[in-house]
Each structure stands twice: as C-alpha cells, then as structure tokens.
TIMITI-100898 format. One record per residue (C-alpha): x, y, z; residue number from 1. Coordinates in Angstrom, 3 decimals, decimal comma, padded with zeros to 6 digits, m for minus. Layout:
REM TIMITI-100898
PT          X          Y          Z     k
PT          X          Y          Z   NUM
...
REM end
This chain:
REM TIMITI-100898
PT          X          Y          Z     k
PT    083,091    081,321    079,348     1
PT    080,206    083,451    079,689     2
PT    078,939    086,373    077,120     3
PT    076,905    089,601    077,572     4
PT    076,681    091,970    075,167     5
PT    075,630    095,867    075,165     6
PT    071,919    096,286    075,953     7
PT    069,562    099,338    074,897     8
PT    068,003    101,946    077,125     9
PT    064,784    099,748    076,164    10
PT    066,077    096,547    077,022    11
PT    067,158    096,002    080,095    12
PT    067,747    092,817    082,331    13
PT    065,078    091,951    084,445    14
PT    064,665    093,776    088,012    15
PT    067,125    096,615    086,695    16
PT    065,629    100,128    087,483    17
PT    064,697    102,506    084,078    18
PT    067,103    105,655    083,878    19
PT    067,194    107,859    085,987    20
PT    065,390    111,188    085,377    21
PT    067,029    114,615    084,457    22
PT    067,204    116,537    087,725    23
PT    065,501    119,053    088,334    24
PT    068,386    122,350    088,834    25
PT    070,541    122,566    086,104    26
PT    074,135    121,455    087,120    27
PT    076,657    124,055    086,639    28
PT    080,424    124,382    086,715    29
PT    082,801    127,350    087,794    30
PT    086,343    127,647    086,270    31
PT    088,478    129,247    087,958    32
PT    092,634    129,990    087,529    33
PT    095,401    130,650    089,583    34
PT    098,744    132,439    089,770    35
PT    097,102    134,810    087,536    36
PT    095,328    133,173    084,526    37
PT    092,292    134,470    083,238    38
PT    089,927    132,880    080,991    39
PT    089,459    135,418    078,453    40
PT    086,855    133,246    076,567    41
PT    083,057    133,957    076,900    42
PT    081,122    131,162    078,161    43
PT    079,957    128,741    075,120    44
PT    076,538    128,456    076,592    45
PT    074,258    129,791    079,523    46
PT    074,550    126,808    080,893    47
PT    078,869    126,421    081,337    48
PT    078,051    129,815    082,907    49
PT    080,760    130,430    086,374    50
PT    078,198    130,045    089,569    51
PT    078,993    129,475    092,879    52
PT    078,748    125,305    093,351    53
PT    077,687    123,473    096,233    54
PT    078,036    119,736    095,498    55
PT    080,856    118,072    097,749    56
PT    083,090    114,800    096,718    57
PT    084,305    113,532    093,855    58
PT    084,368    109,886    093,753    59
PT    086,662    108,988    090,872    60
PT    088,287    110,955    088,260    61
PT    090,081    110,278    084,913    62
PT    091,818    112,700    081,876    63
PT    092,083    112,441    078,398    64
PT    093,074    113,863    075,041    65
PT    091,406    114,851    072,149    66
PT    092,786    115,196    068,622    67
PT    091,598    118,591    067,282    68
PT    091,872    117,910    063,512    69
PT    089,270    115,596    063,761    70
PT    087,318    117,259    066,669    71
PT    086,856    114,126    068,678    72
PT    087,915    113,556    072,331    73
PT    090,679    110,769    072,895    74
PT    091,355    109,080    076,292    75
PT    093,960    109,546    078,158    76
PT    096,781    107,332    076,924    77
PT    100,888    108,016    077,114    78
PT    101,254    106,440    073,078    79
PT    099,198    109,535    072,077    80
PT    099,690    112,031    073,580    81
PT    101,682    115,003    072,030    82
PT    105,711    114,127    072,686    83
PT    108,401    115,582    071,134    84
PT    110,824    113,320    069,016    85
PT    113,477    111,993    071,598    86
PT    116,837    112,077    068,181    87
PT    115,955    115,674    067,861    88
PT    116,330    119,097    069,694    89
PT    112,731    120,519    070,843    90
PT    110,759    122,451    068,692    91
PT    108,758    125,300    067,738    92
PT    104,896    124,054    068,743    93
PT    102,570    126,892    068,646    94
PT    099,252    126,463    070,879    95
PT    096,943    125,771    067,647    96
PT    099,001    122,928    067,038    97
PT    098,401    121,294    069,936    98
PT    095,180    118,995    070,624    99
PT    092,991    119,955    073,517   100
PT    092,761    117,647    076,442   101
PT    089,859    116,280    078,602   102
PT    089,016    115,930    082,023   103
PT    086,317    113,591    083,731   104
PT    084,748    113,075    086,525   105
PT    082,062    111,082    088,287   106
PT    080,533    112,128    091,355   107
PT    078,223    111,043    094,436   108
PT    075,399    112,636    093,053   109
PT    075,548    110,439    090,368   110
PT    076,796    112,847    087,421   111
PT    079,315    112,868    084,840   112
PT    081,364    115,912    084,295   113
PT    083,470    116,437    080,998   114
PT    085,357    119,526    080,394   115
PT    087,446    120,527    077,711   116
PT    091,100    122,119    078,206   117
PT    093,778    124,149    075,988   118
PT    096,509    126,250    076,092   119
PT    096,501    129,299    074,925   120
PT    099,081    132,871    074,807   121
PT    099,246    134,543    078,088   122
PT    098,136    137,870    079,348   123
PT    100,454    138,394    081,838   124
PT    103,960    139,631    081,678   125
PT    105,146    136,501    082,400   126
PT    104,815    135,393    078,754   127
PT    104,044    131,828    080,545   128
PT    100,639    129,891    078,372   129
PT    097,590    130,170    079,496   130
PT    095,905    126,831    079,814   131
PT    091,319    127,239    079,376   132
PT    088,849    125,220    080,565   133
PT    085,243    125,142    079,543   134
PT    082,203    122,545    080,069   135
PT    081,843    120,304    077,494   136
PT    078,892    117,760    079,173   137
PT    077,439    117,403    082,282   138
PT    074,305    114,632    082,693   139
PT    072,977    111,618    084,842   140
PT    075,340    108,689    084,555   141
PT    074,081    106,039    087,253   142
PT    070,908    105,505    089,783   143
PT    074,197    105,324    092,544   144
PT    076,807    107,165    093,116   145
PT    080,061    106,967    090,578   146
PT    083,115    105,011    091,813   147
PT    085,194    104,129    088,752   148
PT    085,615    105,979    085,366   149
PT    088,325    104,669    082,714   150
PT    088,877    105,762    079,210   151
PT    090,281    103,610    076,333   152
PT    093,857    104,245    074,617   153
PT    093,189    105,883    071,354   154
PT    090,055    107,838    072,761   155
PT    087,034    105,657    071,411   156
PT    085,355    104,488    075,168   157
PT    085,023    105,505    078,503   158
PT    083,829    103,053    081,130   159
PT    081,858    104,355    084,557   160
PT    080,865    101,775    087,253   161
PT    078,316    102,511    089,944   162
PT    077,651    101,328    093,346   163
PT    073,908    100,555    091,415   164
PT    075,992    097,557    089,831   165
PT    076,243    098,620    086,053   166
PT    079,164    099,226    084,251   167
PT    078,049    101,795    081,894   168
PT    079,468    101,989    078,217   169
PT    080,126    105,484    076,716   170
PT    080,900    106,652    072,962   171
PT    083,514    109,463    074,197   172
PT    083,482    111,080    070,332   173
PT    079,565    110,754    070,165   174
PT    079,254    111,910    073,831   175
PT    076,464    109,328    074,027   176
PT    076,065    106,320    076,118   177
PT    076,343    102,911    074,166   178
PT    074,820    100,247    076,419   179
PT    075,463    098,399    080,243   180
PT    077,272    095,597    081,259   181
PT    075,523    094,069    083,915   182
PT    078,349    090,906    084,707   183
PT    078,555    091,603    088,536   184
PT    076,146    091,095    091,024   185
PT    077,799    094,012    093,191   186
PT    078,853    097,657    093,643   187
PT    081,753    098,089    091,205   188
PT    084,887    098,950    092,436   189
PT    087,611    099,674    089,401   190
PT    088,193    099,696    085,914   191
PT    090,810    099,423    082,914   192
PT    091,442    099,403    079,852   193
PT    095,067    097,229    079,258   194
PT    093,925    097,750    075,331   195
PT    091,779    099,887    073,305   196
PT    090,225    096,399    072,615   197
PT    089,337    095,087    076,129   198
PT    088,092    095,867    079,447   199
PT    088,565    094,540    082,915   200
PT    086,142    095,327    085,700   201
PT    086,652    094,656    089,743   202
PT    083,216    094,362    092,068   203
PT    082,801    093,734    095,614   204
PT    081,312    090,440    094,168   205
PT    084,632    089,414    094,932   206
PT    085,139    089,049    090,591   207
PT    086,921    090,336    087,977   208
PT    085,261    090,381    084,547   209
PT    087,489    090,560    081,276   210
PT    085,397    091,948    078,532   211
PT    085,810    092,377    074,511   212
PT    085,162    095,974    073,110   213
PT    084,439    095,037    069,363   214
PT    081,305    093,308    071,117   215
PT    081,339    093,360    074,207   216
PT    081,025    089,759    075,231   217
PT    082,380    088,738    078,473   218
PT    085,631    086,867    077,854   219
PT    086,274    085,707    081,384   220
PT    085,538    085,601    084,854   221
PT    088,183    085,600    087,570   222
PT    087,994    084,147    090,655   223
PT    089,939    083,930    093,429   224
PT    089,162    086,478    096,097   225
PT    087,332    085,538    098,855   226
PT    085,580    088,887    099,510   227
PT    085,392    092,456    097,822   228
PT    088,472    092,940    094,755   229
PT    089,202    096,558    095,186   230
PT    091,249    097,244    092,482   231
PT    093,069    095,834    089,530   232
PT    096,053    097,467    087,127   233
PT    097,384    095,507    084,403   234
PT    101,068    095,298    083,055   235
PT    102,220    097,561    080,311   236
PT    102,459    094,450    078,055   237
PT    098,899    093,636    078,580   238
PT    099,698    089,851    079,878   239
PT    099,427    090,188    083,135   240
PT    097,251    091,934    085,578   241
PT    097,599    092,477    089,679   242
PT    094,134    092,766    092,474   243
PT    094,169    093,134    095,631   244
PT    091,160    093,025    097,626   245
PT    089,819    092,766    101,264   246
PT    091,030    089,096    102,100   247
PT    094,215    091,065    102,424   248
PT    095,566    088,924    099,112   249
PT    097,786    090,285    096,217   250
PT    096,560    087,995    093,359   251
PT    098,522    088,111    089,802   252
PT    096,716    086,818    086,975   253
PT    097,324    085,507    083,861   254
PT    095,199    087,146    080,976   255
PT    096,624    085,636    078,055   256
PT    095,068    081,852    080,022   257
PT    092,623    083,634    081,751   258
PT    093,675    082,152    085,179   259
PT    095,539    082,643    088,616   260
PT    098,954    082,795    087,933   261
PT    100,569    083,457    091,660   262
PT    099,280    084,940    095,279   263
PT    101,052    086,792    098,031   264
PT    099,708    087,439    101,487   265
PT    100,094    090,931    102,425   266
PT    098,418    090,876    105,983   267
PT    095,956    093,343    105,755   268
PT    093,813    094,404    103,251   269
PT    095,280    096,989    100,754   270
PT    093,162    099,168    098,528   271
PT    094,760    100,030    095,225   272
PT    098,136    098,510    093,116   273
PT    099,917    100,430    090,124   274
PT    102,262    098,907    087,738   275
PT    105,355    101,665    087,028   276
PT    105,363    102,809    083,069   277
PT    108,135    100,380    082,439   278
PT    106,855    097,719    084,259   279
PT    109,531    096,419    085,883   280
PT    107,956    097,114    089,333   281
PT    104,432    097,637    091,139   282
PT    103,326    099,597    094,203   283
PT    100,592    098,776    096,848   284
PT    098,330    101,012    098,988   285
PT    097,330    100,442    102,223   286
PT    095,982    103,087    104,210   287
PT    098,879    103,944    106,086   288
PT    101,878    102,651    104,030   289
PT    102,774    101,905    100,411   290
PT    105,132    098,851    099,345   291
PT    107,188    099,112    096,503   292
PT    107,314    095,623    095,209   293
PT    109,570    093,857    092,180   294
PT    107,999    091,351    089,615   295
PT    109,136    088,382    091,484   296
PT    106,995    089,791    094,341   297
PT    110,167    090,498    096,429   298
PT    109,404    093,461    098,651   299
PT    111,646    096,712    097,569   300
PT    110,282    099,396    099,944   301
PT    107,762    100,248    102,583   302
PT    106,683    104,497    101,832   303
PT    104,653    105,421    105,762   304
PT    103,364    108,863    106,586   305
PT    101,464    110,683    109,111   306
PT    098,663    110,954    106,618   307
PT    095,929    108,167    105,484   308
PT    096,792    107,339    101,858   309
PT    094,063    107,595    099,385   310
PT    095,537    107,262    095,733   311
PT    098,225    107,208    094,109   312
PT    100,239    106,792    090,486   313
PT    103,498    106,581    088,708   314
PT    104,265    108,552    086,174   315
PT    107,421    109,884    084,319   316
PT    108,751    112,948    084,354   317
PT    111,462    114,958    081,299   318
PT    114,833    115,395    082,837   319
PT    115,349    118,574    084,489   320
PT    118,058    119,916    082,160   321
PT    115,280    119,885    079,676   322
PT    117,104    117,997    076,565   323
PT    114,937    115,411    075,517   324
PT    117,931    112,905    075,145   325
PT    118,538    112,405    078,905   326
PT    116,058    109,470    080,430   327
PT    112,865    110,860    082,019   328
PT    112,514    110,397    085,879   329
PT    110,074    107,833    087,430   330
PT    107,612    109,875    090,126   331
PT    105,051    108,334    092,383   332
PT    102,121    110,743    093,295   333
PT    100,356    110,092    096,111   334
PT    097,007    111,332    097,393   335
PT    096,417    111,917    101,094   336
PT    093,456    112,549    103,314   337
PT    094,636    116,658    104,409   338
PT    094,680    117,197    101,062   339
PT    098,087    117,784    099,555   340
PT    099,962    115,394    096,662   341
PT    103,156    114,059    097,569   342
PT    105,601    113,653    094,958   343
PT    108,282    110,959    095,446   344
PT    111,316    110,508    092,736   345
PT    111,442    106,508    092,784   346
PT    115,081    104,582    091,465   347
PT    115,767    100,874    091,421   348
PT    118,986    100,183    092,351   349
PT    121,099    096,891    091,638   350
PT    123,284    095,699    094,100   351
PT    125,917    092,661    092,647   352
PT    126,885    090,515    095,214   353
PT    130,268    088,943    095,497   354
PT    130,463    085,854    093,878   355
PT    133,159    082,858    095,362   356
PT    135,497    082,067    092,486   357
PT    135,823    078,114    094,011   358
PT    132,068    077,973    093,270   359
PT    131,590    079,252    089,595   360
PT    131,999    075,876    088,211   361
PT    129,326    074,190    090,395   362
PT    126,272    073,655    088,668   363
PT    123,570    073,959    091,038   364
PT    124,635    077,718    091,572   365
PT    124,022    077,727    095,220   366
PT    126,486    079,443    097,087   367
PT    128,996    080,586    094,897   368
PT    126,107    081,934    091,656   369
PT    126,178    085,536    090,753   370
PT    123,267    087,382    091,396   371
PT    122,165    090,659    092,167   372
PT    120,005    092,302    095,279   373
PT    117,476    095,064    093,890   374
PT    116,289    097,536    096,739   375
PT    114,603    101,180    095,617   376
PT    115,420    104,417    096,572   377
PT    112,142    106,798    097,379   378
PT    112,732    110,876    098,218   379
PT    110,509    113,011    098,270   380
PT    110,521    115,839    096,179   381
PT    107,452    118,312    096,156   382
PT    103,882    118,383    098,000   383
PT    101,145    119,903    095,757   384
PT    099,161    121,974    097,774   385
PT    095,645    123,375    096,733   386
PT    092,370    121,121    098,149   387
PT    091,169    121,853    101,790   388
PT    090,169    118,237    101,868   389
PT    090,913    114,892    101,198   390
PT    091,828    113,814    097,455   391
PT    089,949    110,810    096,489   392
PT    091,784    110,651    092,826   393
PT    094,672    111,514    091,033   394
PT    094,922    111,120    087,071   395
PT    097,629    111,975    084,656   396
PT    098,748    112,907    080,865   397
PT    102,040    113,289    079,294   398
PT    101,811    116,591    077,458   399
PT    103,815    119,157    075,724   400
PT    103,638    123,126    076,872   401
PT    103,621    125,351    073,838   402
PT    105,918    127,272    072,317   403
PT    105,058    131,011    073,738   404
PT    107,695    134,471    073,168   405
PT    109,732    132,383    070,899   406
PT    110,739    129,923    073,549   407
PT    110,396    126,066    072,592   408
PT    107,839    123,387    074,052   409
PT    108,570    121,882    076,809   410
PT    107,295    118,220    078,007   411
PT    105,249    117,981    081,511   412
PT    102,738    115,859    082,568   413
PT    099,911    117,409    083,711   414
PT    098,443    115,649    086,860   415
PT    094,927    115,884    087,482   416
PT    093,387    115,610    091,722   417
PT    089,865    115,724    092,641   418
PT    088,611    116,054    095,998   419
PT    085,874    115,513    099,022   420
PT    085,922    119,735    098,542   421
PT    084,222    120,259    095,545   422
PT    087,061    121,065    093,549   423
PT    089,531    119,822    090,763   424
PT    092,368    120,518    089,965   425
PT    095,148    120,463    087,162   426
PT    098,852    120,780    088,034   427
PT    101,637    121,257    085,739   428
PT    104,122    118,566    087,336   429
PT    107,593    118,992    085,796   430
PT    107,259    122,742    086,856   431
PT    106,385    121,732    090,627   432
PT    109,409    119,999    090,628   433
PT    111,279    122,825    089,062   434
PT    109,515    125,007    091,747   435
PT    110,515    122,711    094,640   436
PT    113,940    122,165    093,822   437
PT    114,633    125,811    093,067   438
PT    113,375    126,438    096,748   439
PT    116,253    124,671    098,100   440
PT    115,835    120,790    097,348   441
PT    114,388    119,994    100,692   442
PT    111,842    117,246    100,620   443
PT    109,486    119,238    102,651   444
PT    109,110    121,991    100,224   445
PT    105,709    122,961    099,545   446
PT    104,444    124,316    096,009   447
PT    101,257    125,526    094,714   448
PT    101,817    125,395    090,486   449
PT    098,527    124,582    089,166   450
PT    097,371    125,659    086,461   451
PT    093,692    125,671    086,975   452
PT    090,760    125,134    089,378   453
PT    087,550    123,541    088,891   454
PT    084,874    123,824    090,628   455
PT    081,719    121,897    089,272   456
PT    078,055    121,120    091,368   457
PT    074,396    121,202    090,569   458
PT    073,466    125,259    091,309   459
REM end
C-alpha cells in the first residue's frame, strides 16, 4: 500500500515541469440561447464579455450544483440535487428558491472552463423559464491537454487528469487548485468519485489508483490490465467498481479488499462502462455497439448503429404523466460522432421459466429449479440535435424547473454535451421526450429542446 499526498505549487516531484504560464489572449466565452431565450443580464465582467470563439474540441466535460444560501458551487450529484418529495403533490418553487447549477469543462488547449447557470422568468409569451448562463472561471489547468474532469458528491472537489500525467486537485468552493497527484506514470484516462471521501483514477499505465480525500494518500493500486485502462465507473453502493481497457478485458473489482474480483473477455477493446442508477445492470461501449450487461455478467443486449459511439450515460427520467408517485423511466444517452444524442428508454424484463413439478423436490435443482431469464428491452425515443460535430461528452443533473405563471415545478434532468465544434450545450431532457413523443412516437423523431448554447475559446 503506497501513499502520496497533495503537493504545493513549490514542491513538486522531481523532473515535473513548473506551471504553466498565463497565456497570452485572454480566453473568452459567448453565451448564446435558443428557441428564443435571451440573457437579459449584463455581463459581470469585461472579461465574460460574448465574442466570437475560435478554439475547437472539448475533451471531457462534467456539471454540477451549487447551493445558493451558502454561495458555494456543489458537484454534480443525484442525492442533492433539488427533487421534489415523492408522498406529496408538486409544489410551488419559485426561481430564487432554486440553487444555481455548474457546468465544466476541460479542453485541448489545456483550460478549464466553469460557468454558472439559473433559471429565471421568461420574456416570451410562452411564460416557459428562462435558464442564464454566465462565466464564472476560466484559467490554465494542465501543461497537456484535459481528458478527464470529475466532481465530488456534496460539491467540495473536482478532479482533472491530463495527458501531462497529473491528476490535478481542485477546491470547487475556493475556485483554487489544492495540490497534484502524481500516482501514474501515464496519460490519464478517467476519473470518479464513488464517495465524497475517495477517488479512483484510470491511466494508460495500465493502473487504477484508489485515493483518500481527507488526505489524499493513495489507498491502493490495481492491477490487472495488461495495457491502457480506459475507463472505470463504480457501483451505486460504492463496493464494487467495473474497467475496461485495451486488452479487450471487462475487469470487476473489489474495493472494499482492494482486489480483482472477476474478468470477462469481451473480444475487442471497449472504451467506456456505466453502471444504471439502480445498479442492477451496466452498459459497455465499443465503437460501434453497446452491450447491455446484468451483474452476473450475463449479456442482456447488443445497441449497433450506423454511427461511431463516443459516450454515453444512464440516467432517469419523471414519468410522463408528471405525478411524482409513478416510477421514473431509465434512459441511456448516447453520444455519436455526426453529432446528435440518442435517447434510448431501457426496461429489464423477467422471463419465469416453467418449472417440472416431478423435479421440485430434488435437491441439486438442476432440471426441474425455478429460475428466471432476464433480457432488456431498448427503443429509442428522441435524437438531440444541435452540434455540427462529433460529441466527445455527455454529463447530467437531476433538476427541478421552476414554478413560472402559477404553474408548479416540474422534475427534468438537464443533460449536458460538449463537442469537437466548439460548442456546449444544455438540454432539458424530460421535455425532448415530451417533444418527441408528441411528434408521433416514432423512434426516429428528431428534436432540438435545448435550453442554451455555449460557446467558449481563447479570443
């Protein structure tokens, strides 16, 4: 069991380059809205000023929360976000009741974008919020590009990895950079945080590193890959974690022993794995095909497309009769390389099989045991529209629309895409699939509901 703890801008490991150098042109970011929504706001500083950008591709991108009482920013995490009692009818929430949320973003130029968003009343006859964006930091991050950002449940930490090896350490309500972890001795590929009190890390060092937040002392290093891990999710419960990784392996570990728990061959190499919400199920990326698979490992379904697949997440969605009693519905959004989000509506189904009533007494349970044959059931439902180019990341955040005109909140998820165009963007996903269903149900529907565009780039 190794440790490494969080090390000053003054003392740094040997051979590791000093920080990097404020450039030179003032970065800048552009806000713009669609269907209608204006930002009626004035700019909080020259320098969150709207200029035409022209930095290109995004290379990881993560939202969050922030609790406006106490006016500091809180990571994206489902247990805090605003929700609306599930034994109650919904509610009257006005706008200034509701925190503010925050969106990040790493890029290849090696910057870190943070901007601040709220909803607001609308000036449109629509009576529909308004939801405002405005800059809230933009600085050097790495000496190499960005390729993973993750923020802590509860807000405290965000994490950023670089291809220049570091794992850098930031103090999200500070805005100020706390120290580097410098455990792997290659570009890092993802990170997580399965608590608000640990971190796990994936590197093309072919490791995954299991740190401690109070301290950050390395707890563990996992091996098991035999080349590059390229990405890692860990069980709601926080006991077990999944990597896959180019020896074309789907390893589970065990993070309560800190070991290799099982391994599953998946032929060729695959490049991400999410756990659903509830757990009870995982899905794998390839570049062409996503498998749906149970906890046992059993294969449920095989998602193909005409597209290359570049991210994708679960996430779940209120009911669409809007009562908060009626079980949300399970989505998987996927990212694709021309651009658009597919939505898919994802069910497990249980099949029992017959049992033979001459066999229920025999012990072994061979022939004649009951059991039951899961399968899933994937449709899509809506394609986002919106980037001209690929999307390289897709984040979300279970949130609650204000009340506006009288009319009470209603829950969404906002889902957050960034892109090898220069642009984010923010969609409001139970209303896509409001929008899509209302257009006749057809899985090849195509909607456009976002609620904002951003635009960010060193002018």
């Amino acid at each position: 069991m190794g440790k490494h703890g969080k090390s000053k801008s003054g003392n740094r490991a040997a051979g590791a380059q000093a920080r990097p150098t404020p450039y030179t042109k003032k970065p800048r970011v552009e806000v713009t809205y669609e269907g209608g929504a204006k930002d009626s706001r004035p700019p909080a500083s020259a320098s969150s000023s709207a200029i035409p950008a022209t930095t290109k591709a995004v290379a990881a991108g993560e939202a969050s929360s922030s609790s406006k009482a106490k006016g500091k920013a809180k990571a994206v995490d489902s247990t805090t976000a605003p929700s609306i009692d599930t034994d109650v009818k919904p509610e009257i929430i006005p706008p200034d009741d509701l925190p503010p949320f925050l969106v990040i973003a790493g890029s290849y130029e090696k910057l870190l974008y943070g901007l601040q968003g709220s909803f607001g009343p609308s000036a449109s006859e629509d009576d529909q919020p308004e939801v405002t964006l405005e800059p809230t930091f933009i600085f050097p991050a790495h000496l190499a590009c960005v390729k993973a950002i993750a923020a802590s449940p509860g807000g405290k930490w965000l994490a950023t990895g670089s291809e220049d090896e570091f794992v850098k350490v930031w103090d999200l309500r500070r805005k100020k950079e706390v120290g580097s972890l410098s455990q792997h001795s290659g570009s890092i590929t993802s990170l997580h945080f399965p608590t608000s009190s640990h971190l796990i890390s994936t590197s093309v060092d072919g490791t995954l590193a299991l740190f401690r937040t109070s301290d950050w002392a390395l707890l563990k290093s996992l091996k098991g890959h035999s080349g590059r891990v390229n990405h890692v999710d860990v069980h709601p419960t926080g006991r077990v974690a999944l990597s896959v990784g180019k020896d074309a392996t789907l390893r589970m570990w065990d993070l309560m022993r800190g070991r290799g728990a099982a391994s599953l061959a998946l032929g060729t190499e695959a490049e991400m794995v999410k756990f659903s919400p509830l757990g009870t199920h995982f899905a794998v990326l390839f570049p062409k095909k996503i498998e749906i698979y149970s906890l046992t490992l059993k294969l449920l379904h095989t998602l193909t497309g005409p597209s290359r697949f570049n991210a994708l997440l679960f996430a779940r969605l209120p009911s669409d009769d809007g009562e908060v009693e009626t079980e949300d519905k399970e989505v998987l959004c996927v990212g694709t390389e021309k651009g658009v989000v597919e939505v898919y509506e994802v069910e497990l189904a249980e099949e029992p099989m017959v049992q033979d009533e001459d066999a229920e007494e025999d012990e072994d349970h061979e022939a004649g045991s009951s059991s039951k044959q899961s399968s899933a059931k994937v449709e899509r439902i809506a394609t986002l529209v919106g980037h001209t180019n690929r999307v390289k990341s897709v984040s979300s955040l279970p949130y609650v629309i204000p009340s506006m005109s009288g009319k009470p909140a209603r829950r969404t998820v906002l889902l957050t895409t960034v892109s090898s165009d220069g642009f984010i963007n923010i969609y409001d996903l139970a209303s896509a699939r409001s929008q899509s269903r209302s257009g006749g149900g057809t899985s090849s529907h195509s909607s456009d509901p976002s609620a904002a565009t951003i635009r960010r780039g060193v002018g």
